[in-house]
N, C-alpha and C positions, 0 to 999 in steps of 0.2 A: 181568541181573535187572532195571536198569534199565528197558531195552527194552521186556523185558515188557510192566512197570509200565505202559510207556508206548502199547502197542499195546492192552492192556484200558481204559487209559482213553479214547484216539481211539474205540477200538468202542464204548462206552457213550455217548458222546457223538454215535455216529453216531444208534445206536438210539433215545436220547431225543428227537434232531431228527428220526429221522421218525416216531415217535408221534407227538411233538406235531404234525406236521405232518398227519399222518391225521386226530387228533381237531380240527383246525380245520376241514379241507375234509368234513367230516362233517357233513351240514346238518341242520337244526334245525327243528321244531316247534313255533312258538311260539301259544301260545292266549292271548288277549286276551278281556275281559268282565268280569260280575260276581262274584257270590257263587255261583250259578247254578254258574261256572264253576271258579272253589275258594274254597273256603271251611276256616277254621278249627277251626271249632268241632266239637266233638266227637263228637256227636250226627249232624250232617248235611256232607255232602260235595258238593262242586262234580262235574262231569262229569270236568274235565280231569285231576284225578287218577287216576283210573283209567283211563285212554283208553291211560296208556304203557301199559298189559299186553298192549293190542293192536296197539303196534308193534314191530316189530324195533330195539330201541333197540341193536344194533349196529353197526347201519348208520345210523340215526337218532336224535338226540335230540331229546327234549318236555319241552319248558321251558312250565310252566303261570304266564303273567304277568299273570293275573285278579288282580280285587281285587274284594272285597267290596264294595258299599255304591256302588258306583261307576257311571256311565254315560255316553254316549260324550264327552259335555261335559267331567266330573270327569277322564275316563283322559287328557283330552286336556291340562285345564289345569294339572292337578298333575305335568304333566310326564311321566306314566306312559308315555305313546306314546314320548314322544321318546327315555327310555331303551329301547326294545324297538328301535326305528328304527336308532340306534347302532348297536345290535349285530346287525343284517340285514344277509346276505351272501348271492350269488345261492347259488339252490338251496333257499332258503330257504322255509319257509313259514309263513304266518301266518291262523289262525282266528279270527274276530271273531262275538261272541254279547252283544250286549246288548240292553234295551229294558226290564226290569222295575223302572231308577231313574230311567229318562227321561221319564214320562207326570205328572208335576207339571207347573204352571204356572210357567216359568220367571222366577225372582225372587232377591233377596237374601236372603230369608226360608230359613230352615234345610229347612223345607218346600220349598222351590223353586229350592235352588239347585243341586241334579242336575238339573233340568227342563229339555228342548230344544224347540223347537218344531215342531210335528207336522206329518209329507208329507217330501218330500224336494225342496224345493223350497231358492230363494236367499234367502228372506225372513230377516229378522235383525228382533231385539232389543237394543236397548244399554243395560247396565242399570250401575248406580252405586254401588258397595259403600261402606258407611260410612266406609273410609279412604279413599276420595278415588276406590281402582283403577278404573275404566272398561273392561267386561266386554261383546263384543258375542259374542250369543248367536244360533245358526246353528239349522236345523232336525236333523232325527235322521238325514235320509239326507247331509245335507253335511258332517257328521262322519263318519258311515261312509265319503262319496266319499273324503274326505281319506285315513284308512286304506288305502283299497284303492291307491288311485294314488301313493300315497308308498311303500307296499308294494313297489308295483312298478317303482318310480323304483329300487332296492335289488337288484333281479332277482330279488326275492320272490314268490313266490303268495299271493293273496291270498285267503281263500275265505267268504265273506261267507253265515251261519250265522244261521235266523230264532231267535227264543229259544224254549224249552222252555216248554212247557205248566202254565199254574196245575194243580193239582189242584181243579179248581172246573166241575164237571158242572151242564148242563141238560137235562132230558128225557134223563136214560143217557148223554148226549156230552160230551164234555169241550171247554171253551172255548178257539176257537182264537182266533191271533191274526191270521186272514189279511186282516182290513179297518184294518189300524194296523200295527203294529212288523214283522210277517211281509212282509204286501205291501210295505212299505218297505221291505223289505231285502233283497225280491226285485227290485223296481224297480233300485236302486243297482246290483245285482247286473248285472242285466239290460244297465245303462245304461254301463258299466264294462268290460263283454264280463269278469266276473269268475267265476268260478265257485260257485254256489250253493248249501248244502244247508238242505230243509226240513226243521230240526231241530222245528219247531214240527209241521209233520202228522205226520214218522215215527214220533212220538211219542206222538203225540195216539190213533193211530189204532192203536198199542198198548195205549194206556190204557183206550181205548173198548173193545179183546175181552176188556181182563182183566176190566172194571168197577169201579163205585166201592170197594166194600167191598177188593178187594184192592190197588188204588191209594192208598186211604189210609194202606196200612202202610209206605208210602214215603213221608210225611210226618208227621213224629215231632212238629211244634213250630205250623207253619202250612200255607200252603197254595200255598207257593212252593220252600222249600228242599228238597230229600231227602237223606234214608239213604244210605249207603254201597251198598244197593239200590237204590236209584232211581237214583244217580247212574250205578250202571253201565248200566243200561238205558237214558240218554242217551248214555251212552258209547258203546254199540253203537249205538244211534242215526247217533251221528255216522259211524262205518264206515259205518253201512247206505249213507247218502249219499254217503258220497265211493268207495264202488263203483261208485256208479249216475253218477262224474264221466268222463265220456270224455275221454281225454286229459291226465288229471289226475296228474300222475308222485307223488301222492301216495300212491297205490293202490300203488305198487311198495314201499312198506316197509312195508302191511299186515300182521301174520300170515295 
């Protein structure tokens, strides 16, 4: 009876050790960004929630580690990257979408102090917080570099994502961002040999066949966050692009 005892527990300890061993070698989707990318609030929704329904979260999991309010400066200094970084292991992948809390004039000021400095260039700012800290502040694309190449220090993919489109039309088109946050992030992309999707035109030029009046009803509050509808039409967004990534072994855990 003993024995038994003893051969049902060896067996469940075998089984448990290789679950868990599956569920670690099971790699991961990790989305980085702003509110854009999740958000809380009730009313309107990030992209990266809704993106697991179009993976195979059997084979993969999508860890959405956006944060509101934040941009590439903020995700970096509050430490947010470096917990994401930790926990990267090859096979990994990691999506990066920000640019809609970066275009303030970078400063101390509550105003300014998500703000990076604009291009993807080396140039810096060193700025001086009331307690004393000493703050030196990099442009938008040498924060993104930083992501993608620490990304890939990890054996991660890194996939470098322009941001989603304001709901803010001129003449029937909807405002890109291909001469600022977009082009920068194509650049980076570019410069990085990283792989790229224009989250900003596939979007854009969605919005452009719906038109305004039906685009507005995917902004409930302003003229940046969406609906649980809009966020998913970024959400497929994002698919549309990383089908169109050759090579990209992201595409194999698509539905």
């Amino acid at each position: 009876m003993k024995l038994t005892k003893i051969k049902i527990l060896v067996a469940a300890l075998l089984m448990f050790g290789a679950t868990a061993f599956i569920n670690q070698s099971k790699p991961s989707l990790h989305t980085i960004g702003d509110s854009t990318v999740r958000n809380s609030n009730k009313e309107t929704w990030g992209w990266g929630t809704p993106i697991a329904a179009l993976f195979d979260t059997t084979k993969i999991r999508v860890e959405n580690n956006a944060m509101a309010g934040r941009s590439t400066r903020t995700y970096l200094s509050e430490g947010r990257w470096d917990k994401v970084l930790e926990t990267l292991k090859p096979g990994d992948f990691v999506t990066m979408q920000f640019g809609h809390n970066d275009g303030s004039v970078p400063d101390t000021t509550k105003a300014g102090r998500r703000g990076v400095l604009k291009g993807t260039g080396e140039e810096t700012k060193v700025l001086t917080w009331p307690d004393g800290k000493v703050e030196t502040v990099h442009t938008y694309g040498w924060y993104l570099r930083k992501f993608v190449r620490e990304a890939k220090a990890k054996g991660a993919t890194p996939i470098v994502l322009s941001m989603i489109p304001r709901n803010e039309f001129r003449n029937g088109k909807v405002l890109r961002a291909d001469q600022d946050f977009g082009k920068w992030a194509a650049e980076v992309a570019q410069q990085e040999n990283a792989y790229f999707v224009d989250l900003n035109k596939i979007t854009a030029d969605k919005y452009d066949a719906m038109g305004p009046e039906k685009v507005k009803a995917f902004f409930p509050g302003d003229h940046t966050h969406t609906n649980l509808e809009g966020a998913k039409v970024n959400a497929q967004s994002v698919v549309d692009g990383v089908k169109e990534l050759k090579g990209c072994k992201l595409r194999n855990y698509l539905l």
